[in-house]
C-alpha positions, 0 to 999 in steps of 0.5 A: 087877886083878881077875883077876891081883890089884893087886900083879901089874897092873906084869906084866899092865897094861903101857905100848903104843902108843896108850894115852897116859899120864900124863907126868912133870912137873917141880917149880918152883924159885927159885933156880940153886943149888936145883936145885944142893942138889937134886942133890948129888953127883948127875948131872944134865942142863940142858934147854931148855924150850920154850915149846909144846904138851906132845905124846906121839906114839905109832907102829907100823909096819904090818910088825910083829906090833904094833898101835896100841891103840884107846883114842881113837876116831879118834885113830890115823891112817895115816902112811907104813909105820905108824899114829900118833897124836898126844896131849896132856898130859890124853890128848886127841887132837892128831892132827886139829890136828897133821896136818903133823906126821905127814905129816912123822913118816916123815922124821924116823923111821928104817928100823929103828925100828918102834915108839914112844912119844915125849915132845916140845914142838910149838912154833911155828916162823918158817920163814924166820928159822928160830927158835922163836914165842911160844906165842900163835902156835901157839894161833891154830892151828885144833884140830880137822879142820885140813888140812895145806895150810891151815897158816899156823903151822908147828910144829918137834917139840922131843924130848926123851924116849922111852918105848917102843921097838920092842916094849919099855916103857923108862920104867925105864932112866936118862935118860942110856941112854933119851937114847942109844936117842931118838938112835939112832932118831931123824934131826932135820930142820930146822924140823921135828924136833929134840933139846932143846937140853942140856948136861951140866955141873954147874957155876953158872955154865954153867948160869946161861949155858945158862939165858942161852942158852936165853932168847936162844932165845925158851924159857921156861927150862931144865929140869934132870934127874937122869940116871943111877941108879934116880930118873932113870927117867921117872914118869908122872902125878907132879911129881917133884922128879928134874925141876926147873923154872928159869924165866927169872925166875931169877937167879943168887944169889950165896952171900951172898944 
């Protein structure tokens, strides 16, 4: 700031992997048709909402001109090709609870995607039934220095958005083209990595089935998100109303109500 001036530090101070960030947080609603006034006239996406740990996971492969930035001591560690870390939503670092995770990350990974900073939900998970916990589980996990063979709880890692890729910060572009570039980088592997659960209609009453839906999933709810256009890039360190929470307490109202 001091050397380029406060109005230049978007060119000198950019988002890399291994500096967490802020994430984007959502506004509570009461009501379906809030979210629906909210978005007028707008494009809009539904969301399950996971019942987890809030995690960034950030990674470098070791044949790129790129390195994971040391902001935490300790927090980076080797994973197959690359170096990850792991961290939580007030920057903590989860990579010394999460040492499954990125013993797993390289299958979920693919070939050509060198560099990330991915924004997820760490939910329990039951590996026989193959359904998601009640968050209670997942924090009977031990936090620090846990061994992978000592895991009694296994965790399932929900993605849902992606904020760098491969060299290049991408908070700008619209949720709809940041969605695209998660699905290209990304294969899911059952129990262990997935894609929140969308849908794309901006109709009441699919939405109020999704929201349905995602209750007989054990989530908390839906998240609904603006998709396209210059308010659907993801800002960190803010409650934005372009992210609406719909928790399961909702119901629908009808138009007399």
């Amino acid at each position: 700031m001091v050397k380029h001036g406060i109005f230049n530090l978007r060119e000198h101070c950019k988002l890399r992997p291994g500096v967490p960030l802020k994430p984007m947080l959502a506004k509570p609603t009461k009501a379906i048709t809030e979210v629906l006034d909210r978005f007028e006239g707008q494009t809009f996406t539904c969301e399950y909402k996971y019942d987890g740990e809030r995690a960034q996971i950030h990674y470098v492969a070791k044949d790129t001109g790129e390195a994971l930035s040391q902001s935490a001591s300790g927090a980076s560690k080797e994973v197959g090709k690359g170096v990850a870390a792991i961290f939580s939503r007030n920057s903590e670092d989860l990579s010394k609870k999460y040492p499954d995770v990125l013993a797993k990350l390289p299958t979920w990974v693919k070939e050509d995607t060198k560099s990330f900073v991915l924004d997820c939900e760490s939910v329990a998970w039951d590996v026989n039934e193959k359904k998601v916990l009640p968050f209670q589980t997942l924090m009977t996990r031990k936090k620090k220095d846990v061994k992978v063979e000592d895991v009694k709880v296994k965790v399932c890692v929900f993605a849902f958005d992606l904020l760098y890729l491969n060299g290049e910060a991408i908070v700008h572009k619209s949720l709809r083209e940041r969605r695209e570039l998660m699905y290209k980088a990304f294969q899911p592997v059952e129990g262990e990595f997935a894609f929140a659960t969308h849908m794309n209609s901006q109709e009441l009453e699919d939405i109020q089935a999704f929201l349905d839906e995602s209750v007989k999933a054990s989530c908390e709810g839906l998240m609904v998100k603006m998709l396209d256009g210059e308010e659907s890039g993801y800002e960190p360190s803010k409650r934005s109303r372009n992210w609406l929470k719909v928790c399961i307490s909702t119901r629908l109202l009808s138009p007399s109500t």
